[in-house]
Structure formats: C-alpha cells, structure tokens
N, C-alpha and C positions, 0 to 999 in steps of 0.2 A: 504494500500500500504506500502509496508517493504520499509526502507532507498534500494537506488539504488547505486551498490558498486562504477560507473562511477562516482559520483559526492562526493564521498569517500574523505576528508581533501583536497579537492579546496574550492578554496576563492572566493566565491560567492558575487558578488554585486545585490542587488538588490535595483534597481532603482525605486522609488516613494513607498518604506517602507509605508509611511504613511496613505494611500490611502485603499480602500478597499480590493481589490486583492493583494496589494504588502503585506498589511499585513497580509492576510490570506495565502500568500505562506510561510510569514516567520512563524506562524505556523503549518506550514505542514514542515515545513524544522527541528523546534526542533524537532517536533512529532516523526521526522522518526531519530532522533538521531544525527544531525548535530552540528556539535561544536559551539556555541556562537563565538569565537573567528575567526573561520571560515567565519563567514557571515558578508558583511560589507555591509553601512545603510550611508546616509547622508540625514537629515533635508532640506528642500529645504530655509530655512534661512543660514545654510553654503554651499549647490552647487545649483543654480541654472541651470536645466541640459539646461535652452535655452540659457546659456552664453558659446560660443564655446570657450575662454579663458581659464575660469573656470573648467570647463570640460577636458580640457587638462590636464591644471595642477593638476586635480584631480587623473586621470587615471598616469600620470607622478610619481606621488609619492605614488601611493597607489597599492600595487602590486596586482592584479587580473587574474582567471584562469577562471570564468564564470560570464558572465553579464545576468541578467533577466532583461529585460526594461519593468517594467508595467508602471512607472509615464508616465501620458497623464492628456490633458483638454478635461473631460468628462460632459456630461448632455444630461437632455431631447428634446424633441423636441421643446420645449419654447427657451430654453437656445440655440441651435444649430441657431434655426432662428433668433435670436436678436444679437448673438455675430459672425458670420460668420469669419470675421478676424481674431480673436481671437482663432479661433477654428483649422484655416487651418495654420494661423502661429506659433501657441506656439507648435503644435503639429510636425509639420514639424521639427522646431528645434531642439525639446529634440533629433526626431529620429536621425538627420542628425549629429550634435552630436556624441550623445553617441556612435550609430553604429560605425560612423567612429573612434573616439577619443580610441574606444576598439579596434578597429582593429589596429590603428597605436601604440598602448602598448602590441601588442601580443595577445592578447586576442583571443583565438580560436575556443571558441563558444558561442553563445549568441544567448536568446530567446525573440525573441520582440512577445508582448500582443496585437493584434487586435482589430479589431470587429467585426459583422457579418455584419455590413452597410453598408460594402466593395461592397459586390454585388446587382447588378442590381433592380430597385425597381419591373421589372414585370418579375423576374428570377423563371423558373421552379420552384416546389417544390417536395418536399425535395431541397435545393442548395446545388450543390454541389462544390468543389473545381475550376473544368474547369470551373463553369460560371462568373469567377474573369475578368473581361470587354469586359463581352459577350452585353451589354444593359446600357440604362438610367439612373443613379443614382437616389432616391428618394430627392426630390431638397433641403428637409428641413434640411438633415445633409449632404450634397454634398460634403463641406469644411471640415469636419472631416474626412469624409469616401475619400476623396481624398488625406488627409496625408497619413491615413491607409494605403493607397495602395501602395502608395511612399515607406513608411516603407519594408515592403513586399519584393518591386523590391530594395530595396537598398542591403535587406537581399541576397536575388536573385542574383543580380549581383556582391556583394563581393565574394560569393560563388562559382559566376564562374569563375573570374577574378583573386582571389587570393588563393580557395582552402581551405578557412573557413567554419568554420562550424554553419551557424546562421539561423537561427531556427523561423518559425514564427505558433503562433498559436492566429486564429479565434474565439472568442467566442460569443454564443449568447448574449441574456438579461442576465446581474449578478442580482443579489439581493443577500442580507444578512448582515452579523454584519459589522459594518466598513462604513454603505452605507450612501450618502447624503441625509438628510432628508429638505432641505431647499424645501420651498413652490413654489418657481417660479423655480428652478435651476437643481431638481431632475428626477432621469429615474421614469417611469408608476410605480414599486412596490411602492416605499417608499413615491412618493407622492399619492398616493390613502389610502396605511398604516397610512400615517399621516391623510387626510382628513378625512379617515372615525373612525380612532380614536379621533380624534376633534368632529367631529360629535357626536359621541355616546358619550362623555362626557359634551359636552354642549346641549344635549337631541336634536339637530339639527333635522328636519321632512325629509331632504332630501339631498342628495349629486348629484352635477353635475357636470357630467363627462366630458371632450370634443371628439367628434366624437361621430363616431354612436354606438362603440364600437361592431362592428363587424369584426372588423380586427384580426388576428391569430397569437400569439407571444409565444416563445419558454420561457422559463424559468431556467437558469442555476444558484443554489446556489454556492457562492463563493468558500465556501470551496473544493463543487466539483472540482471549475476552478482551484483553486490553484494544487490539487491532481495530474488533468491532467495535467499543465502547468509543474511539477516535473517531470511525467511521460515522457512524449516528451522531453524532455531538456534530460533525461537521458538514451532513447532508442542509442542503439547499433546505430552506425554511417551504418554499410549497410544496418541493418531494415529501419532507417529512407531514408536512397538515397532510398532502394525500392520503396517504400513506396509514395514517393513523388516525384518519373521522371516526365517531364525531368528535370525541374526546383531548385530543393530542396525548392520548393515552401512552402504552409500554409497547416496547418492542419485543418479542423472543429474543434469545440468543441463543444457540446450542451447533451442534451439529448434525440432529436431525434421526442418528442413529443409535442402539440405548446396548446393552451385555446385562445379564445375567451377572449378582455377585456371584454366581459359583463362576463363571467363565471370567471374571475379573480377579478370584484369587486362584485363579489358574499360571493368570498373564504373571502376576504377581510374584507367583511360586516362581514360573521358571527365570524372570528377572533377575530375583533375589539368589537363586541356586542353591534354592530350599525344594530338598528328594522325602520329605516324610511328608504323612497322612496330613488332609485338609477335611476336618468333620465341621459340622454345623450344632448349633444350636437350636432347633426350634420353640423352647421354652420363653428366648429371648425376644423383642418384638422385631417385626422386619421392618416399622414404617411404611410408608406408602408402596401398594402392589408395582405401581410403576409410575414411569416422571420421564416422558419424552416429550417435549418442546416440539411443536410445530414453527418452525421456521420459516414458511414459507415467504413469509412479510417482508424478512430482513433480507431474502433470498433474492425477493421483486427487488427488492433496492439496490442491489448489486453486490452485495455480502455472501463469501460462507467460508467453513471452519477449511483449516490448510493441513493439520496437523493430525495424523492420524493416532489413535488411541496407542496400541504399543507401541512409537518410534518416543510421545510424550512419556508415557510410563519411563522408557528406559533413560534420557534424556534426567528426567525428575529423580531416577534412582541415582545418573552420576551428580548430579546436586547434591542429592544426601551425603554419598559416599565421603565427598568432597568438603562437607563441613567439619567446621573444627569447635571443641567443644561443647559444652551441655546441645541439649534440643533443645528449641524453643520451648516456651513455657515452663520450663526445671531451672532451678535454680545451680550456679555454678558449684 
C-alpha cells in the first residue's frame, strides 16, 4: 500500500502507541513515508486516556488533525470472565474521552479500532455489518463487546449531529509481533504459541487445551490490520459515506477465511516442534461457535488481507523466539 496523499503532513495521534496494533500502525505509517514529527505518541504513564481531565488538557495543547484510537483493555476469554468491570469501564472511558475531547479541539476525523465481538454470538455467517444488534451477545466478553458498540454509536452519532468524520473499523482475531504473551491474560494465538513452545522445550507428552476445540475463528495478522486500518482512515470521504449508509457506521476487517482451534493447534504444534498429545477440554467453555467477518465491504473498497495464516504464525513465533527477557505482563 503506497503512502495515501489525504493523510499527507497531518498530525496524526495515535492512541495506545504501545500496544500491538497501535504499534504496528505506527509502522505502516513510517513505511509509507510519514514524517516522524508528524505522528504524535503519548506513554500511558504521561496521559492516561481514562482520565477525562487529562485528556483534555492533552488534546488543549497539543495541536491534532487525525486521531487513531486503538489503546483499549484487551484479553482472552479467561481474562474477559474474571475482570468484567474492568473491561466495560476502562474501555468505555478511553472511548468517551478521546472521541469527545477530539471533537471538542476540532478534530475532524478519527478512527476508532473495534472488535469482531461486537456481534451476536449465534449471528449468521459470514457476519456481516447489518447484524450489529440483531441477537445475544456471547456472555463471556459481553462487557467488552458492549463498550465496542458504544464506541461505534458514539462515532455514529457525532457524525450525525455535528458533520465529522469518525470512522470505525471491526477487526477479527489479531495475532502477531507486539502481542501478549502472558499465560492466564492472553487471546487463543499466543497462549497456545506459548504453551506449546513450553511444551516442546520441557519434552512435555501433552498439551491441554480448553473446549472441545471445535469452534471456527478467523485469523487477522497485525500488520495486515494496521495496513487496513490506514486504508479506511484514508479513503475518499464519499467512497466511505457510500460505502457505509445510512449510518457512517463500521467496516469489517478480517480475511474472510476462519480454522478450527483443533486445526490451529495443529499449525501451532508443528511450528513450535512440539511431537506429544494435543487433548481438549470440553468441560471448559468454547465461547462463540464461530466468528467469520464478512468482508465483502472493505473488499468493494479495494482492500484484502496479504498475509497468509501459517507464513504469520511462523513469522510471530521468530518474534517470540527473539525476545529477550520476562513476557509481557510478568514481572522481571
């Protein structure tokens, strides 16, 4: 994807830098030629985006022309069912926040980062955009996936009300460099990556997985998300109203095609060079039967994923390999 001349010497904020997505846009943002001085970054030790004061005074003295909001409180299904609080309020407030705090400094377009857990847990597949609360939420990430949506309609409703231009895009499952590796706190890639590279180094005879591992999950590498996430943020403003009546609603993101967790800790095993038993849990829950993104939308746009599922996988394991002390989330 060639630099996009719309986002051409604006001052780009992109919120939660840190994070795996935020920093693989800010890689896709040098790649295509964006100025360093251009892009502005704040540590969440100097803005904390849930402090609305903060936030203020941030957007007050720091002059901006486009906001990316990826910072969010993300995890697995472990993490989603133990922290519920945590999940629906940290996440509620970056959005409410930032959205607003960029509107009220002018700010005239901005792309808030989703998730695909937005929609319904027993929603047709492929999902498409319309089935945004058409059904049931999947109960285990309910509280996250009901920020997400907030997000959305906030986007949604500044748009109608004031004539902004803020921009929301859905993404399936991420994985890749940048991703959390911690053992109780992490999404299915990198805690299976981890386990069964643990496994295959301490000669382990078998990994166990929870559920039955018959459930269907899409796979989107970062890099890819960042790519798109550029792409949409810098489509032509009546492509995108096209594109997205009545609402200036969300876009998909994914790559259309979904695995099997058994066929995923298959890929896993042989990456890692893990030869013992892969059993399942069924006692444990599986979450949602299945989570494939209809993409078609972003597809009409001129969009789709480059990177195929094993060459990311192996790629993401010499990431790992390659880091040097504690994993994220563990202390030194």
């Amino acid at each position: 994807m060639t630099a996009d001349t719309s986002l051409a010497g604006k001052r780009i904020f992109v919120a939660g830098h840190g994070g795996m997505v935020g920093s693989a846009i800010l890689r896709r943002l040098t790649a295509d030629g964006h100025p360093p001085d251009r892009i502005v970054t704040r540590p969440h030790a100097e803005l904390d985006l849930s402090d609305q004061a903060a936030v203020r005074r941030f957007f007050a003295a720091e002059p901006v022309d486009v906001v990316i909001l990826a910072a969010a409180k993300v995890g697995g299904i472990h993490a989603n069912d133990t922290y519920p609080a945590e999940f629906i309020y940290e996440n509620l407030m970056i959005e409410c926040n930032v959205i607003h705090q960029a509107f009220a400094a002018g700010v005239g377009r901005l792309l808030l980062l989703g998730s695909s857990c937005i929609y319904p847990k027993h929603a047709g597949q492929p999902m498409g955009e319309a089935a945004l609360l058409t059904g049931t939420l999947e109960p285990t990430n309910e509280p996250y996936a009901i920020a997400k949506i907030a997000g959305i309609k906030l986007c949604e409703s500044y748009n109608r009300q004031y004539g902004v231009d803020y921009r929301s895009v859905m993404p399936t499952n991420l994985y890749g460099p940048g991703d959390n590796f911690h053992p109780d706190n992490s999404h299915v890639v990198p805690a299976l990556m981890r386990r069964f590279h643990e496994a295959a180094r301490g000669g382990l005879p078998e990994v166990a997985i929870w559920g039955s591992g018959t459930p269907l999950r899409e796979f989107l590498h970062v890099d890819d998300m960042a790519e798109a996430s550029l792409f949409v943020l810098g489509l032509d403003d009546a492509v995108y109203r096209a594109n997205t009546r009545p609402l200036l609603s969300h876009i998909n993101v994914g790559t259309g095609t979904d695995v099997s967790i058994a066929e995923l800790a298959r890929l896993l095993a042989g990456i890692t060079g893990f030869r013992g038993r892969v059993v399942f849990d069924p006692s444990k829950p599986d979450g949602t039967p299945r989570k494939l993104l209809d993409v078609s939308r972003l597809s009409r746009m001129g969009w789709q994923a480059r990177i195929p599922l094993e060459q990311g996988l192996r790629t993401t394991y010499e990431w790992y390999l390659a880091r040097q002390g504690p994993l994220r989330g563990e202390a030194a």
